[in-house]
N, C-alpha and C positions, 0 to 999 in steps of 0.2 A: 113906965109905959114905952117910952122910948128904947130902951133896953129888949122889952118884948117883941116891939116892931121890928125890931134888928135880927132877933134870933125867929122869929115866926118867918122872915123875907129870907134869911138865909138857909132854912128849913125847905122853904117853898121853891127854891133853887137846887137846894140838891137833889127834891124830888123829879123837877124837869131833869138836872141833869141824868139822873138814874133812869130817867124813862126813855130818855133819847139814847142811854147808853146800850138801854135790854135792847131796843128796836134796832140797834145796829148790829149788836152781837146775834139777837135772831138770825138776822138778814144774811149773817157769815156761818150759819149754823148750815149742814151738811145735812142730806136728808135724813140720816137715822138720828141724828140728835136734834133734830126738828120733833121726832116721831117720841121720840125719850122726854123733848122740853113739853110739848104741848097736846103729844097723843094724834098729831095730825098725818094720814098716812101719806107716803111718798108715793103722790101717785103721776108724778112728773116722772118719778124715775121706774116706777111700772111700764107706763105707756114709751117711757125711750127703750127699754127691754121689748117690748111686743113690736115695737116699729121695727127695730133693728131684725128681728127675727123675719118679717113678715117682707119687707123691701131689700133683701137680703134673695130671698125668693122671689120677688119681680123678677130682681138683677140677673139671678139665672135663668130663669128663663127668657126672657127677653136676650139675653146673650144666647144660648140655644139656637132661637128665630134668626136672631141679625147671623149666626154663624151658617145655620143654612144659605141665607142670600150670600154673604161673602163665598162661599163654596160653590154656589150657581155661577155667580161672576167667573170665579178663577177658572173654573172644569171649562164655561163656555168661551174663554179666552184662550184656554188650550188648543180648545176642539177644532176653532176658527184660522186657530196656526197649522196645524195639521189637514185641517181642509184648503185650506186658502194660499199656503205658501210651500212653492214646491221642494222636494226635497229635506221637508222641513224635520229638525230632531231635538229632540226635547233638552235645553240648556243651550243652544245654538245662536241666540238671538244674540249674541255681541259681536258675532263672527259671521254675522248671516249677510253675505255683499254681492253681489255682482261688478263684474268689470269688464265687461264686451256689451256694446249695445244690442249682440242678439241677443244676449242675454236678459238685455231689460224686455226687449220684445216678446221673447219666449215667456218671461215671468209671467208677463200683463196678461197674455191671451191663453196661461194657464189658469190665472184669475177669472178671467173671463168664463171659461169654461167651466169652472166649477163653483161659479154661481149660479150658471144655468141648469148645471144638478145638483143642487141642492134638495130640492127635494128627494130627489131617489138615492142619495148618497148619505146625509146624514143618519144615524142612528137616534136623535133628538128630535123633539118635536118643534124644527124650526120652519119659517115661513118666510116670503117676503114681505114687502109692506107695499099695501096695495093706498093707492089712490081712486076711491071709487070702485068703477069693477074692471081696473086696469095695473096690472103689478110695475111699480116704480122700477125703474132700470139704474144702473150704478153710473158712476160720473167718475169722469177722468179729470185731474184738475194740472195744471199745468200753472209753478213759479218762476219767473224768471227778471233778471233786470230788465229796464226800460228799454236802453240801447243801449250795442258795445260791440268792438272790433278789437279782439286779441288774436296779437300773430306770437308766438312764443320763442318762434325761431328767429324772430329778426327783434327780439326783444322786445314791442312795442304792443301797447292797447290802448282804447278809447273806450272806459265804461262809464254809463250813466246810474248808480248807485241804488235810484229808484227802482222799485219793482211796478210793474206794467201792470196798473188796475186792479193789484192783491192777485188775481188765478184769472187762469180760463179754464174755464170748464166745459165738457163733452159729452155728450153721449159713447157709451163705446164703439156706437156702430158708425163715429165718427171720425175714430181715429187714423191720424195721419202722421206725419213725422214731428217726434219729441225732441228731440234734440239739435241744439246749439248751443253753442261758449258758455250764452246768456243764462241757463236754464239751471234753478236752485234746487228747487224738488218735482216730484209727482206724486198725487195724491190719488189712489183707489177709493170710493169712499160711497158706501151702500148702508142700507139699513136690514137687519136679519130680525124677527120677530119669536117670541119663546112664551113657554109658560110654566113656570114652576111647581112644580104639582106635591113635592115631596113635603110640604108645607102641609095639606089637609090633613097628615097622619099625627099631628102636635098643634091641632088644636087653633088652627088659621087656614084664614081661605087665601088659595093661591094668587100668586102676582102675577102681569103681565109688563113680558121685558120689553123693550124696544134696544136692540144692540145696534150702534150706527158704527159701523165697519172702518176704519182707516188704514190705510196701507198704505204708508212713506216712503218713497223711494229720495232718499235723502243726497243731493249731489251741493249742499253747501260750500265741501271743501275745494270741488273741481279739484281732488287727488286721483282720480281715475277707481276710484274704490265708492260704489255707490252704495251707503247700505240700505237695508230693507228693513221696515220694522212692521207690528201690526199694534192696535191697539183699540181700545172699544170705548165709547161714550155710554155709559148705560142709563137708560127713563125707567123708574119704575111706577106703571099706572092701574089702574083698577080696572078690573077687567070689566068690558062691557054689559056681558050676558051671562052670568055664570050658576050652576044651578050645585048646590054640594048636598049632598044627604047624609044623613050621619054622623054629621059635626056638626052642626049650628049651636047645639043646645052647650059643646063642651068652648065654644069660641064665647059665649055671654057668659059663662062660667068665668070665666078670663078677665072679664071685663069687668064683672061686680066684683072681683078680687080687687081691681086697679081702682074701682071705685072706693074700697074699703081703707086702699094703702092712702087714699085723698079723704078722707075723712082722718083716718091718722094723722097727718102730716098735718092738717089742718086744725086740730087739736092741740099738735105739739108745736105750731107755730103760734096759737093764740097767746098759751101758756108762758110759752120762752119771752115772748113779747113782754107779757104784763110783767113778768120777774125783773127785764131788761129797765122797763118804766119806773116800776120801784126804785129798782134801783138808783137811776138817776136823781128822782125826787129826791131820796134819801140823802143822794149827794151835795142836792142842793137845800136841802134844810140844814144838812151839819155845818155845813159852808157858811149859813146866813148865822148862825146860831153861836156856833164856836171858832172857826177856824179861819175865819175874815183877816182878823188883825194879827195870823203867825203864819202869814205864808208860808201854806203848806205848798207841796210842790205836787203838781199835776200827775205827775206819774204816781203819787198816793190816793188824790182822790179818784184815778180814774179804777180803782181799786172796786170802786163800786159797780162798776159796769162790767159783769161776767162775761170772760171772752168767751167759754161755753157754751154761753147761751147765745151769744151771735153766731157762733159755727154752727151751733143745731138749726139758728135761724137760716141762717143760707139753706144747708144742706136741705132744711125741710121744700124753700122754696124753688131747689134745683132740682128735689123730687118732685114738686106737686108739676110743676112747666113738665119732667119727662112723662110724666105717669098722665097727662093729659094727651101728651101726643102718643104714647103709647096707645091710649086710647083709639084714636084717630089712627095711629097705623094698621091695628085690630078691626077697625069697620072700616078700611079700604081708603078712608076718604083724604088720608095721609100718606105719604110713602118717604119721611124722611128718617130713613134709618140711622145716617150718622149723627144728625141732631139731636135725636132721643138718646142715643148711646151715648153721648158727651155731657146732658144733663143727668141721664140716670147716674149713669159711670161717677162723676163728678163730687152726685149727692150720695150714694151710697159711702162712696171714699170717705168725706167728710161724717158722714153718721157713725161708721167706723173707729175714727180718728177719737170723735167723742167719747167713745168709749174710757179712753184713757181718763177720764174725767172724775169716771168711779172707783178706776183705778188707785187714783191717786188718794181714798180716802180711806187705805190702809197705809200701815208708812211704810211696811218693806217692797211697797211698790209703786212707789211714788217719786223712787229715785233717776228716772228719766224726766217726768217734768220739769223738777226744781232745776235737773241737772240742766236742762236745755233753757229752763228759764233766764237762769242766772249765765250762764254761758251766749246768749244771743248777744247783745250787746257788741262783746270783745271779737262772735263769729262775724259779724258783720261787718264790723271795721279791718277783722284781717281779711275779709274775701274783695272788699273793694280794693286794695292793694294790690292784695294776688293778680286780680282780675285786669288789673292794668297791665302787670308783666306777661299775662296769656295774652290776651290781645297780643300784643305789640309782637310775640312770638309768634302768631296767626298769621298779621299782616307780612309778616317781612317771611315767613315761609311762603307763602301765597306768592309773592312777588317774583321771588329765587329760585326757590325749588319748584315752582307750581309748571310750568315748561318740562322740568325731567322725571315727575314723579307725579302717577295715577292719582297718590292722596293729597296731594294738593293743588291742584286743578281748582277749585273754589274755593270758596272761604268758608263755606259749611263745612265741606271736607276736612281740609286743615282742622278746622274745629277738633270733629271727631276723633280723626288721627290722633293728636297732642291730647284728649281727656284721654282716650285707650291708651296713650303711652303712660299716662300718672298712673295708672290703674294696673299697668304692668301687661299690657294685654299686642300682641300684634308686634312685639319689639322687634325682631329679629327681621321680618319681611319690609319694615317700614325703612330698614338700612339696605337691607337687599334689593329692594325693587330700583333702590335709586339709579337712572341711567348714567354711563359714566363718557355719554358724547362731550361735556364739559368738564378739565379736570379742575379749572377755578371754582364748577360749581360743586363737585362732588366733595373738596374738601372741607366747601362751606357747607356741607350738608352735614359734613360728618363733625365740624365742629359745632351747628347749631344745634344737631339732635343730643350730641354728650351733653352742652350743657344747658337744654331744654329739661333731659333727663335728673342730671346733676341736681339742678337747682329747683325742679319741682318734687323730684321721691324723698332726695335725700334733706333737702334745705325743707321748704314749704309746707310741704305734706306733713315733714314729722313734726313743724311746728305748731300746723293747728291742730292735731295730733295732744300734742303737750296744752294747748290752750283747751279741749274740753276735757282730758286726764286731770290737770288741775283744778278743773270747774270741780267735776266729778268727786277728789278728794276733800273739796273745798264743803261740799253739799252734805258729803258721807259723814263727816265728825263734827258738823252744825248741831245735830241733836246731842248731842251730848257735850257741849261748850255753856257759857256763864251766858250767853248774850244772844237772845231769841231773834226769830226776824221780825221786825218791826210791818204791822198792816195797821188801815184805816182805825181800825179797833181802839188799836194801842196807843197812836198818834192822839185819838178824839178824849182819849180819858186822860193821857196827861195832858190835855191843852185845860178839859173840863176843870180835872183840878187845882191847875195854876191860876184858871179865871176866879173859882170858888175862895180861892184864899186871895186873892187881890181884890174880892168884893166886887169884880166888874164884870158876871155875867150876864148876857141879856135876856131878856125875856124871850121862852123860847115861841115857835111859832104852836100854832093850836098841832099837835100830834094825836090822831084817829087812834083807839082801842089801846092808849097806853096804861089805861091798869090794868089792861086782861094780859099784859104778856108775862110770861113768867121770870123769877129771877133767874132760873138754872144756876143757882152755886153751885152746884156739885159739876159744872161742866164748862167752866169762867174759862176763857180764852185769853184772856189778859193777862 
């Protein structure tokens, strides 16, 4: 009897363990041998195909729309140069200065004047901006320190650092004399009104701009060289009263589309979700069950948790936020273009990315995953090193060279410069431009760009270079070696089996629909 109780309880043991083993190997099953184990169709991986196709086609189009508005901006930021500031020629704006104060006066009361025909002069459909039924006039703004007395000639000042109340501002029919010592900038600064129209012919009703005008007359450096810049603030708002014929029907067209891509998304964020939940369950019943007492190590069991299916989760939820304000910029009642473009842009990128995920479940193309797989680790440890020596090459160019040379003026700059130089790009101008008023610094230039150069193309570069070429080979002759990679799978059956022959496995927890799953011998992972 006792003898029977022993072989019935160890009977009754391997049959949990076999049940919790099919339920894991499922769960690692890929969709077509989902469809082969149990006949169930892959219809997670239908609707990631149809989403991709169909949000794909948002994307363009909605880049179309934002491209029209970004082309409004630019042509109307032209237009404003050429109306607005005299003599003006196109690529001019670095060089664009004055240096005689009739000159500044002549600039203004050109301004002036051809604000006041604006309407009979442009070729666009601009307007001022009325307050009421009275047209707003443009403002003079006037920055300068608090107090101060500079004699130059007898070498002596007395400045007070503060600026006097941020501006004063005027009417132009105000103006009076601009300058003194004291005086930082002057601001032109009006509002010009527009409306977009080339929008009704794709399927959206027109914008209304509001362009608020700034003209700098920039005297920061008190070098005698004023320069002049323009620049635009742009509102975009709904227009008040506006009547379209002929497009409305193809604008809600548009919109039950974005409706459609939001039921997608939302389908394939359900889906991903519940996969994601399994999963963790799963992790934690194997845990409670078999894997307690052999410290497995967390980087195996998070094995269960598909990063996949968190990236399709994001991606879907950076869809659904643009595709709603998509919406909302389609009925007017929205106008943030860049917002939507960063969520769109964002989640399509990521939907994209997914892709690779299908990829990978042929093996002759599968050899970028594994490769980046197994190679992050070693990238990451060698780019924090690197990243200390670029730094430090940032700073101390910023410091030196930043005084005799254009590209290192900031630290963003410098940035730029030193990655174009690893990349091989810009070499020759980045030695060239150097000025050579300092000879201590020019030869510090010339020895920090050799061996900036030296030690990032020839040293760094070809070493991480050699760290994923070795991943790479490392990946390529894995299929065909004695010693498989080791996953949850694998780990779980030989913990099972060591428990089953030590006679100490525990009773497993209740597991849902485990005789219906099937064994799949013909497709054992283990």
């Amino acid at each position: 009897m006792c003898r029977d109780f022993r072989h019935h309880q160890r009977q009754s043991m391997e049959e949990r363990v076999e049940c919790l083993r099919r339920k894991i190997k499922y769960y690692f099953m890929n969709p077509c041998e989902k469809y082969h184990a149990r006949g169930r169709k892959p219809w997670k991986l239908m609707l990631q195909i149809v989403k991709i196709a169909i949000i794909t086609a948002q994307l363009v189009s909605f880049g179309l729309s934002n491209q029209m508005v970004v082309t409004f901006k630019e042509e109307n930021l032209m237009t404003f140069k050429h109306i607005f500031l005299k003599d003006y020629v196109d690529g001019g704006m670095d060089t664009y200065a004055v240096y005689k104060q009739a000159d500044v006066y002549d600039h203004i009361e050109y301004i002036i004047a051809q604000y006041g025909l604006l309407r009979n002069n442009t070729v666009g459909n601009h307007e001022y901006e009325k307050n009421g039924s009275s047209y707003m006039p443009l403002l003079l703004c006037q920055e300068f320190y608090r107090n101060g007395s500079i004699y130059p000639g007898t070498e002596t000042f007395e400045i007070d650092a503060h600026v006097e109340n941020g501006k004063r501002c005027h009417c132009y029919s105000q103006l009076t004399s601009l300058f003194s010592p004291r005086l930082l900038s002057l601001k032109i600064t009006f509002v010009v009104k527009a409306i977009n129209l080339q929008t009704v012919r794709y399927r959206e009703l027109p914008d209304c701009y509001d362009f608020t005008v700034i003209i700098t007359f920039n005297n920061q450096a008190h070098s005698g060289r004023m320069k002049i810049d323009l620049e635009t603030d742009v509102d975009i708002n709904e227009c008040k009263d506006w009547k379209v014929i002929g497009a409305c029907k193809k604008v809600y067209l548009t919109v039950m589309f974005d409706c459609l891509i939001l039921i997608t998304c939302l389908a394939s964020f359900a889906l991903c979700t519940r996969s994601v939940i399994k999963g963790i369950l799963l992790m934690f019943v194997s845990k409670m069950n078999i894997t307690r007492p052999y410290n497995v190590p967390w980087s195996d069991r998070l094995e269960f948790v598909n990063g996949w299916y968190i990236l399709i989760i994001l991606s879907d939820t950076l869809t659904i936020v643009g595709s709603i304000l998509k919406m909302e910029i389609q009925s007017k009642v929205l106008t943030s273009y860049d917002v939507c473009s960063i969520f769109l842009g964002t989640g399509t990128m990521f939907v994209w990315i997914g892709v690779i995920r299908y990829m990978g479940y042929f093996k002759k193309y599968n050899i970028l995953i594994l490769t980046l797989r197994a190679a992050f680790p070693n990238v990451i440890r060698f780019i924090c090193c690197a990243g200390i020596i670029y730094i430090s090459y940032c700073f101390c160019g910023w410091i030196v060279i930043g005084p005799y040379h254009e590209k290192f003026r900031t630290l963003n700059t410098v940035s730029e410069c030193l990655f174009s130089l690893i990349n091989g790009d810009d070499m020759f101008p980045t030695f060239k431009d150097m000025k050579q008023k300092s000879s201590l610094v020019w030869v510090f230039s010339r020895v920090y760009l050799y061996t900036f150069v030296s030690l990032f193309i020839y040293m760094i570069l070809s070493l991480f270079i050699t760290i994923i070429t070795d991943t790479y080979d490392t990946v390529k002759v894995r299929p065909a070696g004695s010693v498989p990679l080791a996953t949850p799978l694998h780990v779980l059956e030989v913990i099972a089996k060591v428990r089953l022959n030590l006679g100490i496995f525990k009773p497993l927890q209740p597991l849902r629909h485990c005789s219906g799953l099937p064994l799949c011998g013909t497709r054992d992972h283990s």
